[in-house]
N, CA, C and O of each residue as an XYZ file, in Angstrom:
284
protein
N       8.804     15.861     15.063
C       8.767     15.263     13.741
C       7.318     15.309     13.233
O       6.392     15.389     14.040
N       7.110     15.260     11.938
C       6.141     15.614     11.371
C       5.156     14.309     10.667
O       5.706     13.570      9.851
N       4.003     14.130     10.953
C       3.073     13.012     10.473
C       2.732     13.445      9.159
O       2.549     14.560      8.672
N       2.689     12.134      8.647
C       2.509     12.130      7.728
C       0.714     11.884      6.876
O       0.033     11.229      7.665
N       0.096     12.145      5.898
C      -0.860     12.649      5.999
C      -1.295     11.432      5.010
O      -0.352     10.772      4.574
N      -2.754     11.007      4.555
C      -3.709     10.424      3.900
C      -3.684     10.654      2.500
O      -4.715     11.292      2.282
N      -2.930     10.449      1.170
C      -3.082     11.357     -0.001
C      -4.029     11.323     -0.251
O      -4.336     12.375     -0.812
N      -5.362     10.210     -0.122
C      -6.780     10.592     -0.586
C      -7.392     11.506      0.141
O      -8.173     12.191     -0.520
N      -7.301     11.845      1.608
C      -8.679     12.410      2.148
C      -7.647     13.246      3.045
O      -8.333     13.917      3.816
N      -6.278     13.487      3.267
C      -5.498     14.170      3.889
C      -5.634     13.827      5.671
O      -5.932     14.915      6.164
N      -5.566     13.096      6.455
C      -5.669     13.165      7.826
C      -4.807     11.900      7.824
O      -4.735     10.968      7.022
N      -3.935     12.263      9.416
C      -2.905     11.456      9.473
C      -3.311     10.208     10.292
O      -2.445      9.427     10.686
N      -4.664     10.013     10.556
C      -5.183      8.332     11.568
C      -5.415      7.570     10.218
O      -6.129      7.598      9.215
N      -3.870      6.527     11.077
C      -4.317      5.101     10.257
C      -3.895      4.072     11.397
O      -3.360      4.114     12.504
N      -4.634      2.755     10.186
C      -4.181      1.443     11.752
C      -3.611      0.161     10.581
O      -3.713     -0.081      9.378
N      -2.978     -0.423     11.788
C      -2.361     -1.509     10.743
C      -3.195     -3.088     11.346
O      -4.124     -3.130     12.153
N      -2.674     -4.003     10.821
C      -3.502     -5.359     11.213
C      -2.582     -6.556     11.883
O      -1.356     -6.491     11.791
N      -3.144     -7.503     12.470
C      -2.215     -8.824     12.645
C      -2.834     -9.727     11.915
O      -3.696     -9.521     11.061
N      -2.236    -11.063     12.375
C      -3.109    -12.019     11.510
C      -4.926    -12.314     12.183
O      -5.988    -12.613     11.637
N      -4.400    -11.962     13.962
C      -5.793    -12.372     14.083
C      -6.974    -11.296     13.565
O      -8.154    -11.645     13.598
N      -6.592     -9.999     13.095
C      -7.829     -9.121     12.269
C      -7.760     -8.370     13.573
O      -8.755     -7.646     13.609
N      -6.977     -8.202     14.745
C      -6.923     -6.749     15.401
C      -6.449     -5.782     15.094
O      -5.550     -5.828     14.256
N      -6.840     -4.588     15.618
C      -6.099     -3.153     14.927
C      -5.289     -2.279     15.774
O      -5.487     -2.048     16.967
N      -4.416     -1.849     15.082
C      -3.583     -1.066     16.190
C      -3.897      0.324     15.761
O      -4.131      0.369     14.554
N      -3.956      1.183     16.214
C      -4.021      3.126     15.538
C      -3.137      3.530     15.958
O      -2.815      3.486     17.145
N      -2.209      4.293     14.561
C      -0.746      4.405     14.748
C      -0.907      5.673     13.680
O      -1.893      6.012     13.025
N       0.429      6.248     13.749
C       0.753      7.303     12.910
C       1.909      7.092     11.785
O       2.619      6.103     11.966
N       2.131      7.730     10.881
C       2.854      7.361     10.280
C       4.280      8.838     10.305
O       4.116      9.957      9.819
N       5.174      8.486     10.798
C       6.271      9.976     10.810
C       6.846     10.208      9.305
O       6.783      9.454      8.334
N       7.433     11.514      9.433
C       8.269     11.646      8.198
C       9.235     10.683      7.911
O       9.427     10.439      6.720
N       9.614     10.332      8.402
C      11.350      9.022      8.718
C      10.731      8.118      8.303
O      11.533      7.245      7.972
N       9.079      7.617      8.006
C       8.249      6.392      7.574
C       8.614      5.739      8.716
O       8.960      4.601      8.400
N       8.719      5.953     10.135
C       8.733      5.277     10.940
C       7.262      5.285     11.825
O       6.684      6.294     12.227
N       6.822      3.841     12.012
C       5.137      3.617     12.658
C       4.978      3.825     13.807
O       5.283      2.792     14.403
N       4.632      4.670     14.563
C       4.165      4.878     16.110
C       2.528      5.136     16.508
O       1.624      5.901     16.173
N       2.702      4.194     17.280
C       1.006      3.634     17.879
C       0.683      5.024     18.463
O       1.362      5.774     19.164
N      -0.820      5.162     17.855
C      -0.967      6.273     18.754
C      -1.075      6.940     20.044
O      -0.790      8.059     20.470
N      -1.732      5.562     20.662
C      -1.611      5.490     22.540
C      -0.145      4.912     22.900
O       0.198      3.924     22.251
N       0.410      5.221     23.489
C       1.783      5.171     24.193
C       1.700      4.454     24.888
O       0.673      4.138     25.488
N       3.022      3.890     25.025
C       2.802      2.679     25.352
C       2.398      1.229     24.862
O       2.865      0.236     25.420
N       1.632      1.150     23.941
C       1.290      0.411     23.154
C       2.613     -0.636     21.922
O       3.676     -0.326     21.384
N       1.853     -1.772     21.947
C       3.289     -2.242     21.317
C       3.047     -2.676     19.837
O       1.881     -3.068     19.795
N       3.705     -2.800     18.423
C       3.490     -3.097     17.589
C       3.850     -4.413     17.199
O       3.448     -4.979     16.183
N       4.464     -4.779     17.873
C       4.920     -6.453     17.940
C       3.848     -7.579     17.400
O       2.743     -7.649     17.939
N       4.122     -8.250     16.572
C       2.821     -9.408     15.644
C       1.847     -8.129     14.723
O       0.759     -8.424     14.229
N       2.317     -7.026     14.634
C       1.464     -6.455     13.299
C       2.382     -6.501     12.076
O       3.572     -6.808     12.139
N       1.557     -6.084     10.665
C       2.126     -6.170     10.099
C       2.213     -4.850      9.488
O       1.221     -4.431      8.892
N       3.209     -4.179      9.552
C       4.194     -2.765      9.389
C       3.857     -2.279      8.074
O       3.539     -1.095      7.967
N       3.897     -3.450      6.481
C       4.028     -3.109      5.358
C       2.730     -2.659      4.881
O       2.636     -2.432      3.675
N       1.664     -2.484      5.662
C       0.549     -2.014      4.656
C      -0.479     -1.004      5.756
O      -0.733     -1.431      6.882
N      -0.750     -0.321      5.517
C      -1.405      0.716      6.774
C      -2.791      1.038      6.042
O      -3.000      0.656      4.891
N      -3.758      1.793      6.813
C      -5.241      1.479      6.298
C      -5.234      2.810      6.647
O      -4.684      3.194      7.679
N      -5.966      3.777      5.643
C      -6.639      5.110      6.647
C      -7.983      4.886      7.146
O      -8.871      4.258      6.570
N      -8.051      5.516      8.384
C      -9.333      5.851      9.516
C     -10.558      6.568      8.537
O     -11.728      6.195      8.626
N     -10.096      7.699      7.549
C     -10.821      8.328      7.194
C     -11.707      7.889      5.753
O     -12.929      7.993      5.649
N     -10.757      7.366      4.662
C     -11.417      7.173      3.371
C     -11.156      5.130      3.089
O     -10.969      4.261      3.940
N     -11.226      5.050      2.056
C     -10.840      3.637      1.795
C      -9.432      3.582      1.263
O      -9.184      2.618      0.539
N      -8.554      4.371      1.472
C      -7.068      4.477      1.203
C      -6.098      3.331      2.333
O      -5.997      3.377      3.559
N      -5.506      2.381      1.368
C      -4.462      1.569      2.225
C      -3.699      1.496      0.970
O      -4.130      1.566     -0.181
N      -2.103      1.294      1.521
C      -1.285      0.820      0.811
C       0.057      0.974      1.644
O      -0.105      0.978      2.864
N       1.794      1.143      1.018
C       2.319      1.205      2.077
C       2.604      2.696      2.627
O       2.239      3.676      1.977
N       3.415      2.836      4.116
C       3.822      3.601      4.364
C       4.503      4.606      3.414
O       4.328      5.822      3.331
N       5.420      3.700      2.636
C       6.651      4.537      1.728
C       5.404      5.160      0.482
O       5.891      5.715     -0.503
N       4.226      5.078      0.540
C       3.541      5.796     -0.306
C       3.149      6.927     -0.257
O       2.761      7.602     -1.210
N       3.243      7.368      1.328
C       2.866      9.315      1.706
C       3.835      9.715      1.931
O       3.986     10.580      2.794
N       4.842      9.202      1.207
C       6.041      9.859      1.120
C       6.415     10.713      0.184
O       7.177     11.680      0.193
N       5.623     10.101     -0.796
C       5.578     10.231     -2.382
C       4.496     11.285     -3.060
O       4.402     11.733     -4.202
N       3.721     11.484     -1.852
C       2.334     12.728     -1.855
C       3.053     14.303     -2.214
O       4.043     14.902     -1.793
N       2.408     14.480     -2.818
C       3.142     16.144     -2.826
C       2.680     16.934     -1.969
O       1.488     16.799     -1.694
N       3.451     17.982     -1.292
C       2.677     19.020     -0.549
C       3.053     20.189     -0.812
O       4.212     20.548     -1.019
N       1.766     21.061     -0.819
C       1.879     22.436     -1.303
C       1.912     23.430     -0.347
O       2.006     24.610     -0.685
């Protein structure tokens, strides 16, 4: 399955948050389904609806690089 990519700066590392301000680094799939990038790893107490990219100042939700066009 295919990751999904950054529409500002194009690269697929992003991380999401909990309440205490830790980060998880996860990917985002085509299906908009969230998988941590180290395996194994659990997403349990994050919060799913808003993802951050690694690369630029781009956050918003998942269902938004869905919506990216690709050429």
């Amino acid at each position: 399955m295919r990751k999904l990519n950054c529409p500002q700066c194009n690269i697929p590392n992003f991380y999401i948050m909990n309440d205490a301000g830790e980060r998880r680094l996860v990917y985002v799939m085509e299906d908009l389904s969230i998988c941590p990038k180290n395996e194994g790893e659990s997403l349990e107490g994050f919060n799913l609806d808003k993802i951050y990219c690694l690369g630029c100042s781009w956050s918003g939700s998942p269902a938004r690089l869905k919506q990216t066009k690709r050429y």
